[in-house]
LOGUNU-108850 format. One line per field, with one value per residue (C-alpha): residue number from 1; residue in one letter; x, y, z. Coordinates in Angstrom, 3 decimals. Example, Ala and Ser with C-alpha at 12.3 -4.5 7.8 and 13.67 -1.06 7.14 Angstrom:
! LOGUNU-108850
vopa = (1:2);
dose = (A:S);
X = (12.300:13.670);
Y = (-4.500:-1.060);
Z = (7.800:7.140);
This chain:
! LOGUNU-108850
vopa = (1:2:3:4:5:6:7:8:9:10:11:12:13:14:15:16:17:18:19:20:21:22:23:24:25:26:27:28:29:30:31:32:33:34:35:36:37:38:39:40:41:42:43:44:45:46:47:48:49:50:51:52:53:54:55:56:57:58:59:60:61:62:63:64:65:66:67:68:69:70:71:72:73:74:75:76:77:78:79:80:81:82:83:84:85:86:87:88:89:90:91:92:93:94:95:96:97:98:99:100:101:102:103:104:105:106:107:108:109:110:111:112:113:114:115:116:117:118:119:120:121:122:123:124:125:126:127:128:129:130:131:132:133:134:135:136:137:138:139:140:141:142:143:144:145:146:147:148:149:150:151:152:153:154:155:156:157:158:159:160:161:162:163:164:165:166:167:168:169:170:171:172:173:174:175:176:177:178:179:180:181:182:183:184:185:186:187:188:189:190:191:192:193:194:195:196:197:198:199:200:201:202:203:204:205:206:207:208:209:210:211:212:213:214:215:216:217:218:219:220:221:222:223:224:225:226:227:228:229:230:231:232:233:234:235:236:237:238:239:240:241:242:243:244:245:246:247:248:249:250:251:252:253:254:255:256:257:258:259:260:261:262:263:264:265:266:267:268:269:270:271:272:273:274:275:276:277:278:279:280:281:282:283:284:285:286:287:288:289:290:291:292:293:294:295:296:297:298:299:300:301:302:303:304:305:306:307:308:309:310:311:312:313:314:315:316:317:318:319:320:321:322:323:324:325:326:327:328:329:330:331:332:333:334:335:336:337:338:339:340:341:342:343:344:345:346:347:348:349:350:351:352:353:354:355:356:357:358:359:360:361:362:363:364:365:366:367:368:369:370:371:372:373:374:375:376:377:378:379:380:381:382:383:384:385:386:387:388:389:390:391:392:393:394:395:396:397:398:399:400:401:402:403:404:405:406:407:408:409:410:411:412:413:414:415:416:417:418:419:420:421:422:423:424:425:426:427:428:429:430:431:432:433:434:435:436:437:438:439:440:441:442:443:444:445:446:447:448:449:450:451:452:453:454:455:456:457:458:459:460:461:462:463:464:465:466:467:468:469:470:471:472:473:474:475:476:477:478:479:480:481:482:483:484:485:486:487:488:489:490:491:492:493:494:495:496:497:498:499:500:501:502:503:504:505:506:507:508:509:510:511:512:513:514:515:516:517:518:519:520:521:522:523:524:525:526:527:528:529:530:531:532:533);
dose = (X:X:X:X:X:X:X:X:X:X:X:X:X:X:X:X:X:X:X:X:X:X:X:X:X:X:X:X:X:X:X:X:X:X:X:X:X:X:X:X:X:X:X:X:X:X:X:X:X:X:X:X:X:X:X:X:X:X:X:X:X:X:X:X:X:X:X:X:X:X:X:X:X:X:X:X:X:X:X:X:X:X:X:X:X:X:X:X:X:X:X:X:X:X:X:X:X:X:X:X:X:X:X:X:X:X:X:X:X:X:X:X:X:X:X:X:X:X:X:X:X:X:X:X:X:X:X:X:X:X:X:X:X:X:X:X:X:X:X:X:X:X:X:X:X:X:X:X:X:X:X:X:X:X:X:X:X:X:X:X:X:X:X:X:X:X:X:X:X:X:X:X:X:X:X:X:X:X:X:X:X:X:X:X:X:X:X:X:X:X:X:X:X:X:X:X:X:X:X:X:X:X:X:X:X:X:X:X:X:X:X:X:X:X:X:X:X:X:X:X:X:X:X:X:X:X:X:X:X:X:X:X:X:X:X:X:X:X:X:X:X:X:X:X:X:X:X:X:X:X:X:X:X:X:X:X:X:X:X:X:X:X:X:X:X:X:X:X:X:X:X:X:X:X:X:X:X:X:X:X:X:X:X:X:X:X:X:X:X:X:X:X:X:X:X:X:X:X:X:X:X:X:X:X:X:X:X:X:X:X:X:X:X:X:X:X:X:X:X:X:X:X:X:X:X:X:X:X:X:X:X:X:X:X:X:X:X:X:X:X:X:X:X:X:X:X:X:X:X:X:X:X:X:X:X:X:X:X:X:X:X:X:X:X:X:X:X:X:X:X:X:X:X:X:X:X:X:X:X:X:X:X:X:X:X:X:X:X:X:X:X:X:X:X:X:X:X:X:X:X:X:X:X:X:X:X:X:X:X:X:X:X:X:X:X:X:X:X:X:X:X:X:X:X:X:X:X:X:X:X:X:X:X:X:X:X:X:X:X:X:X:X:X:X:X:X:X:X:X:X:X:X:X:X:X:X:X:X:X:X:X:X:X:X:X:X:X:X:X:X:X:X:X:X:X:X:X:X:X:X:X:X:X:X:X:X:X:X:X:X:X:X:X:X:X:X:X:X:X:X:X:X:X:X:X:X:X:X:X:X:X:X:X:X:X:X:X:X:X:X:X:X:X:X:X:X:X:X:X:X:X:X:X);
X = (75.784:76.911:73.340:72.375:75.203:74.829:70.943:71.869:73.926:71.842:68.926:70.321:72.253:68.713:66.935:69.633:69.413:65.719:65.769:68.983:66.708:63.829:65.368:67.287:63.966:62.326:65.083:65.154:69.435:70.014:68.051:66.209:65.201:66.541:68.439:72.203:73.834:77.107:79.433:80.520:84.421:83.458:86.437:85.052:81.571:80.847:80.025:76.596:78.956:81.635:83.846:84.321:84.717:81.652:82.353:80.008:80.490:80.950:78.107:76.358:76.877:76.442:72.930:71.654:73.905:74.783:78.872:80.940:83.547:85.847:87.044:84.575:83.904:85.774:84.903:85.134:82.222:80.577:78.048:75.322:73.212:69.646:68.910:70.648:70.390:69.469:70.872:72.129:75.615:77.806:80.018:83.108:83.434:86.615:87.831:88.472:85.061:82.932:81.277:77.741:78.714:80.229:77.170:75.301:77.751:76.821:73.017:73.376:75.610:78.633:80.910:82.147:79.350:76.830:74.064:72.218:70.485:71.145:69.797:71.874:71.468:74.411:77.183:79.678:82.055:81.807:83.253:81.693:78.062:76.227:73.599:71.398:71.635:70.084:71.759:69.905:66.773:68.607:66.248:66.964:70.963:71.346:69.107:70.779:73.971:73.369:72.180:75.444:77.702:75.519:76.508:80.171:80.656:79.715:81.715:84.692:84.217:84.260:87.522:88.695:88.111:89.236:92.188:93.041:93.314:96.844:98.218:96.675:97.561:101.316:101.217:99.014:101.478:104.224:102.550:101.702:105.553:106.196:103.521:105.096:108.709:108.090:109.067:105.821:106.104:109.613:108.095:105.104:107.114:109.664:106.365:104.737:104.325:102.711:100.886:99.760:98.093:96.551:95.572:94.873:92.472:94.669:97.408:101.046:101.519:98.645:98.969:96.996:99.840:102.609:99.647:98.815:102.401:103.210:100.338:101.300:104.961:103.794:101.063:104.169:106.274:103.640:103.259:99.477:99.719:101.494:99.814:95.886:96.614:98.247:95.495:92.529:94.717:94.971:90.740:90.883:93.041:91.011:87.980:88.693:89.300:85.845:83.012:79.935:80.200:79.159:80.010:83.376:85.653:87.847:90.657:89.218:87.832:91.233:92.741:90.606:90.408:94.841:94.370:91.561:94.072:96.410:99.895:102.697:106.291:106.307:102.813:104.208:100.808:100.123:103.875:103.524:100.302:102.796:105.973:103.607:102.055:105.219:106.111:109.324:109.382:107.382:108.309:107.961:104.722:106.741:106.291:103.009:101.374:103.495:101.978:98.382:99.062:100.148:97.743:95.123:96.288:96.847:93.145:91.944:93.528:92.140:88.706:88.610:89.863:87.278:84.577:85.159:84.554:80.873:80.080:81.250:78.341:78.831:81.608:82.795:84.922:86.173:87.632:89.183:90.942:92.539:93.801:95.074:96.398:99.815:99.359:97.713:100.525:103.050:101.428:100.897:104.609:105.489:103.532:104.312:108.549:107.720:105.633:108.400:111.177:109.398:107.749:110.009:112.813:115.326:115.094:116.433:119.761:122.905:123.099:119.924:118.202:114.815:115.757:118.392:115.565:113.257:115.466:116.380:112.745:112.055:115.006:113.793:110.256:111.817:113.415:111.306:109.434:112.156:113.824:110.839:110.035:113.536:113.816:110.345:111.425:115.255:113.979:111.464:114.128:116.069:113.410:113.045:109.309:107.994:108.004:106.480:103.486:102.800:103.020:100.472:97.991:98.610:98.042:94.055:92.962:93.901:90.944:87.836:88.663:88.930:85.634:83.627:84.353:82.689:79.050:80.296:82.731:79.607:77.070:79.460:80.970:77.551:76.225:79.159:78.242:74.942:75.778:78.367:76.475:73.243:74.952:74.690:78.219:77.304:74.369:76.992:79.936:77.037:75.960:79.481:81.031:79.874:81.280:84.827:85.006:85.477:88.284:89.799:89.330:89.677:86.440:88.192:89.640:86.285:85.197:88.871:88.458:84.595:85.656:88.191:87.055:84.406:86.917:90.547:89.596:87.158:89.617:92.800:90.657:89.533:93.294:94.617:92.051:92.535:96.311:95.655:93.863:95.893:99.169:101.072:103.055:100.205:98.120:95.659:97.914:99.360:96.983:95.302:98.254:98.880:94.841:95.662:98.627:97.119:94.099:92.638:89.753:87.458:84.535:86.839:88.412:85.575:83.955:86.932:87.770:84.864:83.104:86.065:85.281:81.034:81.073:77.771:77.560:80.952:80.021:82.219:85.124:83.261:83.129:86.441:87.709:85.826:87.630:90.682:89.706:88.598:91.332:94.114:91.817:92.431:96.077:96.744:95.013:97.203:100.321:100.047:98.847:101.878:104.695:103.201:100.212);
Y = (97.288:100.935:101.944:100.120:100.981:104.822:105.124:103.118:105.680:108.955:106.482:105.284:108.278:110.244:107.836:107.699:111.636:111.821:108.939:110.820:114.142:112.785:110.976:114.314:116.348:113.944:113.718:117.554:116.853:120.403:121.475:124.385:127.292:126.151:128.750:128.028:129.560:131.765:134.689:137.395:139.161:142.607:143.935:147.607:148.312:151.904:150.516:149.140:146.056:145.007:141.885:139.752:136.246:133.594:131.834:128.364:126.709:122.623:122.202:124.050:121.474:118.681:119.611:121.243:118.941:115.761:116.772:115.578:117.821:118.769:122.197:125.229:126.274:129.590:131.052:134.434:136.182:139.859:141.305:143.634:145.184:145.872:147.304:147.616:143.994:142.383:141.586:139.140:137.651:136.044:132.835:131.966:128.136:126.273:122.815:122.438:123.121:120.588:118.499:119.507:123.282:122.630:120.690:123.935:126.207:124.064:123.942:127.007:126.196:127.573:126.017:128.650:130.632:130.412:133.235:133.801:135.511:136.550:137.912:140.142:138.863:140.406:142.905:141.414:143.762:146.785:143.897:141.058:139.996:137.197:136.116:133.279:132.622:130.773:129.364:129.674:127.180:123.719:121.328:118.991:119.220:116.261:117.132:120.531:118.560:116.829:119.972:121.762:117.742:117.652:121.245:121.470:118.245:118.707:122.341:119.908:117.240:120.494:121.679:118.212:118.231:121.533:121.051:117.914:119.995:121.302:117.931:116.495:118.267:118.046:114.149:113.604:115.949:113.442:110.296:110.983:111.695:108.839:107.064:108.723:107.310:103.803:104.535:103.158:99.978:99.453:99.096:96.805:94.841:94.453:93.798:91.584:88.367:89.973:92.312:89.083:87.621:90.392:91.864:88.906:90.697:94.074:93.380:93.605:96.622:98.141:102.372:101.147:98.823:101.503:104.095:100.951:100.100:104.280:104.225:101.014:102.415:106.302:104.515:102.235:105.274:107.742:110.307:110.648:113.711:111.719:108.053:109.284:111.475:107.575:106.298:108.050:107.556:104.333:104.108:106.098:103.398:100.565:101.653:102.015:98.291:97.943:96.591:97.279:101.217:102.069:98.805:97.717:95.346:92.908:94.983:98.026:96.231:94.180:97.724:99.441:96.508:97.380:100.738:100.275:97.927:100.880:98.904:101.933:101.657:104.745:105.806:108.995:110.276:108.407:108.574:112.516:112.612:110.237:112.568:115.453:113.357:113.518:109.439:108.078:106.146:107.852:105.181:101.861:101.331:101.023:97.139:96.863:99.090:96.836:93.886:95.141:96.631:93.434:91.517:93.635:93.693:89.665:89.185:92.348:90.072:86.786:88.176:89.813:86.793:84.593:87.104:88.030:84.213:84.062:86.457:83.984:81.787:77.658:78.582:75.532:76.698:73.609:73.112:76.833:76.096:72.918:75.157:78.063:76.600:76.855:80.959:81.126:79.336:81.082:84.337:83.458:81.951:85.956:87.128:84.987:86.111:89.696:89.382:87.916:90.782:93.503:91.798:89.837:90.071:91.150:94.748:94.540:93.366:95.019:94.837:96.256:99.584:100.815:103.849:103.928:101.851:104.400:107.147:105.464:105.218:108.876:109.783:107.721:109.420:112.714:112.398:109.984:112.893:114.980:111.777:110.478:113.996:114.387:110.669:110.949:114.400:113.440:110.324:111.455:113.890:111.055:109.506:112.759:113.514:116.974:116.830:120.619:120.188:116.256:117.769:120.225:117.816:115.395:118.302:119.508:116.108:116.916:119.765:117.457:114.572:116.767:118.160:115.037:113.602:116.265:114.773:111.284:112.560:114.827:112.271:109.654:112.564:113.698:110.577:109.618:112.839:112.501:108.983:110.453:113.703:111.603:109.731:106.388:105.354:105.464:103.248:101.003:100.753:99.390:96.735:95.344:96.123:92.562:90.625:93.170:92.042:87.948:89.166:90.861:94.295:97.531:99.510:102.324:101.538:100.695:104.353:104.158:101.164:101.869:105.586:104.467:103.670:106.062:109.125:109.819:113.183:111.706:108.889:111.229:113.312:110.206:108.869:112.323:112.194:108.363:109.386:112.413:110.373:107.242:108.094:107.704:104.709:103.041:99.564:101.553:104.289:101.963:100.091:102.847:104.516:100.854:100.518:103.982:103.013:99.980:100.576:103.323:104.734:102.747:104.756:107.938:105.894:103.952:107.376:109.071:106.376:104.888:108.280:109.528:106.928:107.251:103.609:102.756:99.689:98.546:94.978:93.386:96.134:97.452:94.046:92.860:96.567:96.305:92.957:93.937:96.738:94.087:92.140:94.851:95.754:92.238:91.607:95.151:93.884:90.711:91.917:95.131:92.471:90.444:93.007:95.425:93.546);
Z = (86.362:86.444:85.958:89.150:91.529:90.130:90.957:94.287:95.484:94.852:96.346:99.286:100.331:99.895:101.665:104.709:105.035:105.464:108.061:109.928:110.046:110.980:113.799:114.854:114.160:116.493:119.067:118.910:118.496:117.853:120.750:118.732:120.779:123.927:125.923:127.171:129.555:128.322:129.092:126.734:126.787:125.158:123.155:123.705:126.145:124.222:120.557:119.561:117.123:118.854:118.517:121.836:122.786:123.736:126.862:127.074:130.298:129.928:132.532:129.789:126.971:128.720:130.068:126.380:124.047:125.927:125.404:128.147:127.452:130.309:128.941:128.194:124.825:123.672:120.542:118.730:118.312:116.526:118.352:117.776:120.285:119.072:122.679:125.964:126.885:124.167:120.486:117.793:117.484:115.052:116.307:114.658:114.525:113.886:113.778:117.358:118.043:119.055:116.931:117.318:117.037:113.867:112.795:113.593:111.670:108.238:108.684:106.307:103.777:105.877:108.053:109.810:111.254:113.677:113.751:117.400:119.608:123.266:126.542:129.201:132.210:134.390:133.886:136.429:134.923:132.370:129.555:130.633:130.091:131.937:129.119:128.022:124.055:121.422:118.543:115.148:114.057:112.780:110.386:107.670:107.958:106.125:103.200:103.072:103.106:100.022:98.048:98.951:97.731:94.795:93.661:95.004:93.472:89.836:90.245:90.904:88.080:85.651:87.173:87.334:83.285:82.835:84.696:82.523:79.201:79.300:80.306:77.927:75.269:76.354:76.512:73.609:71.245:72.708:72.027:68.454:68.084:69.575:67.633:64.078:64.746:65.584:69.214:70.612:68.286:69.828:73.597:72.326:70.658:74.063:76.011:73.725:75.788:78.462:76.810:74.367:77.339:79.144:75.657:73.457:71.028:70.648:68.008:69.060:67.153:67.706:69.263:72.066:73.318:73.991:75.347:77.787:78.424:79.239:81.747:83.445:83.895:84.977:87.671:89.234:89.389:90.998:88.137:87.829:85.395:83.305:83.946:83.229:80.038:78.815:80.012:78.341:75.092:75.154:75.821:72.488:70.804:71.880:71.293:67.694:67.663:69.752:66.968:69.351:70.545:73.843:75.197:77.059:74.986:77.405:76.776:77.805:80.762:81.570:81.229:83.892:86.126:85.814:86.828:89.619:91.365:91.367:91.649:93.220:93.676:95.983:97.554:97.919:99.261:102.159:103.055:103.046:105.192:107.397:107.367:108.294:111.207:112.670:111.628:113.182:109.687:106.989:104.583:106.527:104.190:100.764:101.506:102.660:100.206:97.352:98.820:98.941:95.150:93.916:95.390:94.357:90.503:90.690:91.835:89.158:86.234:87.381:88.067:84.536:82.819:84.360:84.597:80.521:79.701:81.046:78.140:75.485:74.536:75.230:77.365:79.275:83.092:83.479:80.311:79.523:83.549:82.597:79.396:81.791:84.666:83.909:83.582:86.634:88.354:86.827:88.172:91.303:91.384:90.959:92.911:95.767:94.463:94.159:98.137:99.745:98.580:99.576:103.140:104.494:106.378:103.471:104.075:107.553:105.864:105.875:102.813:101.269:102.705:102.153:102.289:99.443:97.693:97.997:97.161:94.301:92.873:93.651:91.850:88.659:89.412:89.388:86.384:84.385:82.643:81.695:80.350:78.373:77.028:75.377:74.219:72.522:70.649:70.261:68.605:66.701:65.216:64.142:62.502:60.508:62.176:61.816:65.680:66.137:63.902:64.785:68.761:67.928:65.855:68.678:71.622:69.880:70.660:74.608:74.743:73.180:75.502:78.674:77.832:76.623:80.057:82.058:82.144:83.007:85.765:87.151:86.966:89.051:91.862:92.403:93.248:95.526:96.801:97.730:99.534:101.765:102.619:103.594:106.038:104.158:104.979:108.625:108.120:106.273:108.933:111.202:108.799:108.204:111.662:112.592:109.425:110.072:113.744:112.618:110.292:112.564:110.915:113.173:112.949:113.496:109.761:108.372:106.953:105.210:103.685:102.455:101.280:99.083:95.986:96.364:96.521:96.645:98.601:100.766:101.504:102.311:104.835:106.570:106.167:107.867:110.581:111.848:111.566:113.729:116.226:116.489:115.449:111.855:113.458:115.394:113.882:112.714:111.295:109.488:107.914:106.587:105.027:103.745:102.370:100.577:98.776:98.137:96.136:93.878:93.189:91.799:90.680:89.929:87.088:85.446:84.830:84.044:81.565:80.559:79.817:77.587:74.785:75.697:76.816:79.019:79.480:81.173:81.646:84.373:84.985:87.894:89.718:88.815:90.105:93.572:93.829:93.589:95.601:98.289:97.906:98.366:101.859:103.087:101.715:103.688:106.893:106.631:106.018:108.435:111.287:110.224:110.546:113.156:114.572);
């Protein structure tokens, strides 16, 4: 299935950017070669290059660009006069510009610049210039947009990798001291009926149960340096137990389908984006995001335990339900437990505050590594491990796993890339804005939702943005900061994982992780519309 949704992307996104540029070619968006009216504050009227600051009227955009902007344009420019009325300049272009400008400013590559031409028409005043200008030729934006993704993004899968070595080699050298003393028996063996039936075909005591357990517990606290370095070990582990190579076990796919669903105690991200938004409650999403997490992990087990069964020749639904009913109930039993504690009214209590709650976890998180650094080597000690030289044999494995990753991480990022730079997503929103508006579904929310398993990056920009615009402590700000601490990064992690024990074909993780992924974005509509709706 990877195969499919990988070509998809590059395809789709390509496809989307030639149909956007011929449509803006045709449409003549850009309005190439047409001259605007503008004013120019000279710094100094003596020099040939001299700095100064564009003036563009808003009658002026609104009759070449459509903008109904109701302030003029101001923007700091360099110009150079190549005669006595005539010349080039260079615009400076920031965020507040407006949007087409900016548009403009990347046609090259850059976002920042805009190169021109202008005409003096009038010297009102010795610093001021009366001119027409004419911004520089704008064609195939889009396609020039997904050269630039393609190429910044595989620069940033290598420093992704790259910048995985040295924590990997730290938690690696831990593990295998951990693994020497018996340590990571001990928490398999406390874990052992759940692990038993999310795991059935890893043995109790097998390494990859404590690396599994460690990246559970790191993910719930919100250490991600420590949680994927776990993570990739524990793909190691199991796919020395896997008897076809290159193709997912259930475990490995049970375990990813985990992760994807991206279960937090404290989604300290979204709350910061919040805090910085100026929230009047940064942390009023602790319960939402919980809600959306567990939901989203409940429906990424039960759609990897059913969708792992179809594989199994003779297999008989009906029969293997009547078997596991009692599981399923008993999940859903804690779920339903674990849902009502963190959403209902208990945390407006007198007895129980969120925020001593949440202080409480952040504590733990801030400590947690410390803690499990010096248990794991005080431990190991006592066991009478050599714990310098096991770190260090542990630690070299950190540097080949970081690298072997790198063409599976660049082969995924660039093709996310492409589809985002070629506009597909827009083409997208449109398709399901109908099917969004029967749920209910803000449209505003709709690029969130859609970006996030795509990109964590992506996804926090378009977070910020909505945020920006409607306010950390409006619906909408809300239930995005609740959709981000609700789900993770779908794609991001099945490469990441996947590629650092060469599996291809992943069988069904990929559509039990975009469940959970879907389920989490509903569960987080439900409950946001619940509590602040």
């Amino acid at each position: 299935m990877l195969n499919y949704i990988w070509i998809a992307l590059a395809a789709i996104g390509i496809l989307s950017g030639i149909i956007i540029d011929v449509s803006d070619s045709f449409n003549d968006k850009y309005a190439n070669g047409k001259e605007i009216n503008a004013v120019f504050l000279l710094n100094d009227s003596t020099k040939t290059k001299v700095a100064s600051e564009l003036i563009i009227p808003k009658e002026s955009l609104r009759t070449i660009y459509g903008i109904d902007d109701s302030i003029n344009f101001k923007g700091n420019t360099e110009l150079t006069f190549i005669k006595s009325n005539s010349g080039s300049f260079v615009l400076n272009v920031n965020s507040n510009s407006p949007e087409i400008i900016q548009q403009i400013a990347s046609a090259e590559g850059k976002s920042d610049d805009i190169y021109g031409t202008f005409i003096s028409l009038k010297r009102s005043e010795a610093n001021i210039i009366e001119a027409k200008i004419v911004f520089e030729k704008v064609s195939f934006l889009k396609m020039k947009g997904i050269t630039n993704a393609i190429l910044d993004y595989a620069k940033t899968a290598v420093n992704i990798a790259l910048g995985l070595i040295g924590i990997m080699a730290l938690w690696l050298g831990i593990m295998k001291i951990a693994q020497e003393s018996g340590l990571i028996t001990k928490f398999a063996n406390a874990a052992k009926p759940i692990m038993k039936f999310l795991f059935p075909d890893v043995p109790s005591d097998h390494p990859a149960i404590g690396s599994i357990l460690m990246n559970i517990s790191a993910n719930m606290l919100g250490l991600g340096n420590a949680a994927t370095p776990f993570g990739l070990k524990a793909m190691e582990e199991l796919d020395k137990l896997n008897p076809e190579k290159g193709t997912a076990t259930n475990a490995m796919c049970t375990f990813l389908a985990i992760n994807t669903a991206g279960l937090t105690l404290i989604p300290a991200t979204a709350i910061a984006v919040r805090a910085a938004a100026g929230s009047s409650n940064p942390s009023i999403i602790i319960g939402t995001s919980f809600f959306g997490a567990l939901c989203a992990t409940s429906a990424a087990i039960i759609s990897v335990k059913i969708l792992e069964k179809f594989s199994i020749p003779d297999f008989k639904f009906g029969d293997w339900i009547k078997k596991s009913y009692k599981l399923f109930i008993g999940m859903f039993s804690f779920s339903l437990i674990a849902i009502t504690l963190f959403t209902t009214d208990i945390f407006k209590l007198p007895s129980i505050n969120i925020d001593i709650i949440k202080e409480i976890i952040q504590f733990i998180s801030i400590l947690a590594i410390p803690l499990i650094i010096i248990l794991f080597l005080s431990y190991g000690m006592y066991k009478k491990v050599k714990v310098y030289e096991t770190f260090v044999e542990g630690a070299k494995e950190g540097f080949d796993v970081a690298v072997r990753i790198i063409p599976y991480l660049v082969a995924m990022l660039m093709a996310i890339g492409i589809f985002r730079a070629g506009g597909a997503m827009d083409f997208l929103i449109i398709l399901l804005n109908p099917l969004t508006n029967i749920i209910g579904f803000p449209a505003e929310a709709l690029p969130m939702a859609l970006m996030r398993p795509l990109s964590g990056s992506g996804s926090l920009g378009i977070m910020t943005e909505i945020i920006a615009k409607h306010g950390a402590d409006s619906f909408i700000g809300v239930l995005v900061s609740t959709i981000m601490g609700s789900t993770e990064t779908t794609f991001y992690v099945i490469a990441l994982y996947f590629g650092s024990v060469n599996i291809k074909r992943t069988r069904h993780a990929l559509a039990a992780g975009l469940i959970a992924d879907f389920i989490g974005i509903l569960a987080a509509l439900f409950i946001t519309r619940i509590l602040f709706g």
